[in-house]
DRENGUZA-587563 format. One record per residue (C-alpha): x, y, z; residue in three letters. Coordinates in pm, whole numbers, plus 32768, in hexadecimal, padded with zeros to 4 digits. Layout:
BEGIN
XYZAla/...
//
This chain:
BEGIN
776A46FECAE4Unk/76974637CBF0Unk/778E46D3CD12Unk/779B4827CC80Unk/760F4810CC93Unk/760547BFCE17Unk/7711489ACE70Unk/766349E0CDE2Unk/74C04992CE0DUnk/75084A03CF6CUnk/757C4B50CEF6Unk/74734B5BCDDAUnk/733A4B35CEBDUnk/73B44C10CFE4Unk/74064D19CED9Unk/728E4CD2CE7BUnk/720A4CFCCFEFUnk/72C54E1BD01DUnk/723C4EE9CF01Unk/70D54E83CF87Unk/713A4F33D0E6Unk/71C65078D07AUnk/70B350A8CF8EUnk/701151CACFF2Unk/6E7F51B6D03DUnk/6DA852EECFECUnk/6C6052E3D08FUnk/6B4B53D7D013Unk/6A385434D0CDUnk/68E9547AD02AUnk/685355BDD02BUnk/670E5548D0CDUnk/67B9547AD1EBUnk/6872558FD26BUnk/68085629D395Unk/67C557A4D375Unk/67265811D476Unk/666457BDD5C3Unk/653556C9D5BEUnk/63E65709D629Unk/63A055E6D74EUnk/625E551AD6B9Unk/618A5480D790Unk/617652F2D7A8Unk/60685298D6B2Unk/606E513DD713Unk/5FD6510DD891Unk/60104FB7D89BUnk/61995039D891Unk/62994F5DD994Unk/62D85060DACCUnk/64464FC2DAC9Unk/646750A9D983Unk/63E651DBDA32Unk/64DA52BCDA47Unk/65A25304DBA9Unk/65E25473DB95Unk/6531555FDB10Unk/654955DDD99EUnk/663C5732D991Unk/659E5843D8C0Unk/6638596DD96EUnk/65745A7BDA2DUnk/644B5AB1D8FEUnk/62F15A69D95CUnk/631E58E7D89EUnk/644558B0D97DUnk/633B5942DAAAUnk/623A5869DAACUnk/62CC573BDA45Unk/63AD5747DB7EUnk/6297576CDC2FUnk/61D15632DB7BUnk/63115590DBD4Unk/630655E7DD76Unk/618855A6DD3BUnk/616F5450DC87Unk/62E653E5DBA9Unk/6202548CDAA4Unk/60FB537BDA8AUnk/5FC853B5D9FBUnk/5F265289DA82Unk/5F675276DBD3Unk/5EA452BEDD08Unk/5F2C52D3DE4FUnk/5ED0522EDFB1Unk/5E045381DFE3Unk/5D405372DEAFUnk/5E065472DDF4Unk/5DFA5424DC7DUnk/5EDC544EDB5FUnk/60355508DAFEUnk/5FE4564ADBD9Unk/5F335589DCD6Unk/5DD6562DDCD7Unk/5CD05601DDE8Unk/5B5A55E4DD6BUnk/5AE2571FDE30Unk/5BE857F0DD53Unk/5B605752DC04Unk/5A3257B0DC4CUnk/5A9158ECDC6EUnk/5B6758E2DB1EUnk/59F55824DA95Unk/5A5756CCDA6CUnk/59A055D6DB12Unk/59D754A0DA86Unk/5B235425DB42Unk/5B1C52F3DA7BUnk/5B2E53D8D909Unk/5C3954BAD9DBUnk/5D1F5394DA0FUnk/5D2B530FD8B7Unk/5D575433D7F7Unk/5EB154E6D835Unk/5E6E55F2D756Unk/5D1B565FD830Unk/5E425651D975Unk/5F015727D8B7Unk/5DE7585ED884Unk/5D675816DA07Unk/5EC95851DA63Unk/5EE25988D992Unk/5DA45A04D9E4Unk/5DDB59A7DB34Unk/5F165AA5DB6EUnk/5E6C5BB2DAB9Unk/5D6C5BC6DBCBUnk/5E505BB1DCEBUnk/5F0E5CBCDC62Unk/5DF95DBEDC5DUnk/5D905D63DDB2Unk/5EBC5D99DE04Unk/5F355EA8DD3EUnk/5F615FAEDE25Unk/60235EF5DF14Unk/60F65EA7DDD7Unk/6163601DDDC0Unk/615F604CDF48Unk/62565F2ADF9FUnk/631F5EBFDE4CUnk/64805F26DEB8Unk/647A5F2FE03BUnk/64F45E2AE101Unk/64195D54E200Unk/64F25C56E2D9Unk/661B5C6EE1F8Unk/657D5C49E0C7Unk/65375D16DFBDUnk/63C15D3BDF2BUnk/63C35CFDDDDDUnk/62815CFFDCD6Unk/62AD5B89DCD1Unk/62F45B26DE0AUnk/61B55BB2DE4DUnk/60F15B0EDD3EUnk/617859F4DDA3Unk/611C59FCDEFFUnk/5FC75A3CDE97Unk/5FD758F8DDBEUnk/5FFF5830DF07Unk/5F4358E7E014Unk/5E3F59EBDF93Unk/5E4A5B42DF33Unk/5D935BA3E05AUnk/5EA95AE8E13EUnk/5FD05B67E087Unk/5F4E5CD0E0E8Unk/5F0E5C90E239Unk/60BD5C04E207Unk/61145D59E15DUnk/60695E2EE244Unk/60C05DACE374Unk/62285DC6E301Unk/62545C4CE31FUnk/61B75C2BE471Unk/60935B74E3DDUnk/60ED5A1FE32FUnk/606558FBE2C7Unk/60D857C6E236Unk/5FF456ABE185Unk/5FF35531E20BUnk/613A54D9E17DUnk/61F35612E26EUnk/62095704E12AUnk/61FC584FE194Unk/61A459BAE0EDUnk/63225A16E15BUnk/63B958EDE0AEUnk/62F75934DF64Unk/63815A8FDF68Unk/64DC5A27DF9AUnk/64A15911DE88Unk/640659CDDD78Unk/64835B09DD65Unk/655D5BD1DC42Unk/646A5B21DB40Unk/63D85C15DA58Unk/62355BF7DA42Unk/62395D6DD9CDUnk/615A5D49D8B2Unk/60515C83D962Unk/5F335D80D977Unk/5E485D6EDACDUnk/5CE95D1DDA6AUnk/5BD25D58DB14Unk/5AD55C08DB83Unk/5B635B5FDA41Unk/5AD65A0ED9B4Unk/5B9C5929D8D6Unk/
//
């Protein structure tokens, strides 16, 4: 009995490992884990946050107005609400105080802190470009100027970095006239860069304050 024991545990306990193996495994996925549809990109709410977790490229949300200007908060600042730059530039769009002012904010301190006031300066921000410069909108969207084509935001973009009033000068001048800020960004490189996104429902107000 004792040698008929020994010879078949062996058997017994690989048939027993075996079965575990080929068992199959269902998984099920709940409902509310499941991932749908795109994500809206929040902003940090924590400024304190480690800039090793930053994120390296820039969040991809298409050609909508989202996927816009948060490309452009990326080329601007990685997104970050809380930084200022060596110029004095402040925040995710990197404002400067003379266009705050303009927007009426003129606490820099308040505009810092408070992503969601960033958010309605930006916004309000590209609504008044775009009615200055909303007939060189219609004039120039779909020609070319140095191999590039002129798109609604490319131009709003531009304007972002250099001025309405400079981006016109670009557009009318077919290109001759350029300028690029302190870091060797020109108009021309913005209107490569951020063109094909749609900003079509952004309406052009005029003198607007947030």
């Amino acid at each position: 009995m004792r040698k008929w024991l020994v010879l078949s545990s062996p058997l017994v306990i690989t048939s027993i490992l075996v079965s575990f193996a080929f068992k199959p495994k269902t998984l099920t996925v709940p409902k509310t884990l499941k991932v749908t549809q795109p994500t809206m990109v929040l902003y940090p709410k924590n400024k304190t946050i480690n800039n090793a977790m930053l994120a390296v490229a820039p969040p991809f949300l298409g050609s909508s107005y989202i996927g816009f200007k948060e490309a452009l908060a990326f080329k601007e600042s990685q997104g970050n609400y809380f930084t200022t730059n060596t110029l004095g530039y402040l925040g995710k769009y990197q404002f400067g105080i003379g266009t705050l002012q303009l927007m009426g904010v003129y606490n820099a301190t308040r505009f810092l802190n408070d992503p969601v006031l960033q958010e309605k300066v930006f916004q309000t921000n590209i609504a008044r470009n775009k009615w200055i410069l909303r007939r060189d909108i219609k004039r120039f969207v779909g020609k070319q100027i140095a191999g590039v084509e002129i798109t609604e935001s490319g131009i709003l973009a531009a304007a972002h970095l250099a001025g309405a009033g400079n981006v016109k000068k670009y557009l009318r001048s077919w290109g001759a006239y350029d300028v690029s800020d302190s870091y060797g960004t020109s108009i021309a490189i913005y209107m490569r860069k951020f063109s094909g996104y749609d900003v079509s429902h952004v309406l052009p107000r005029h003198n607007p304050k947030v």
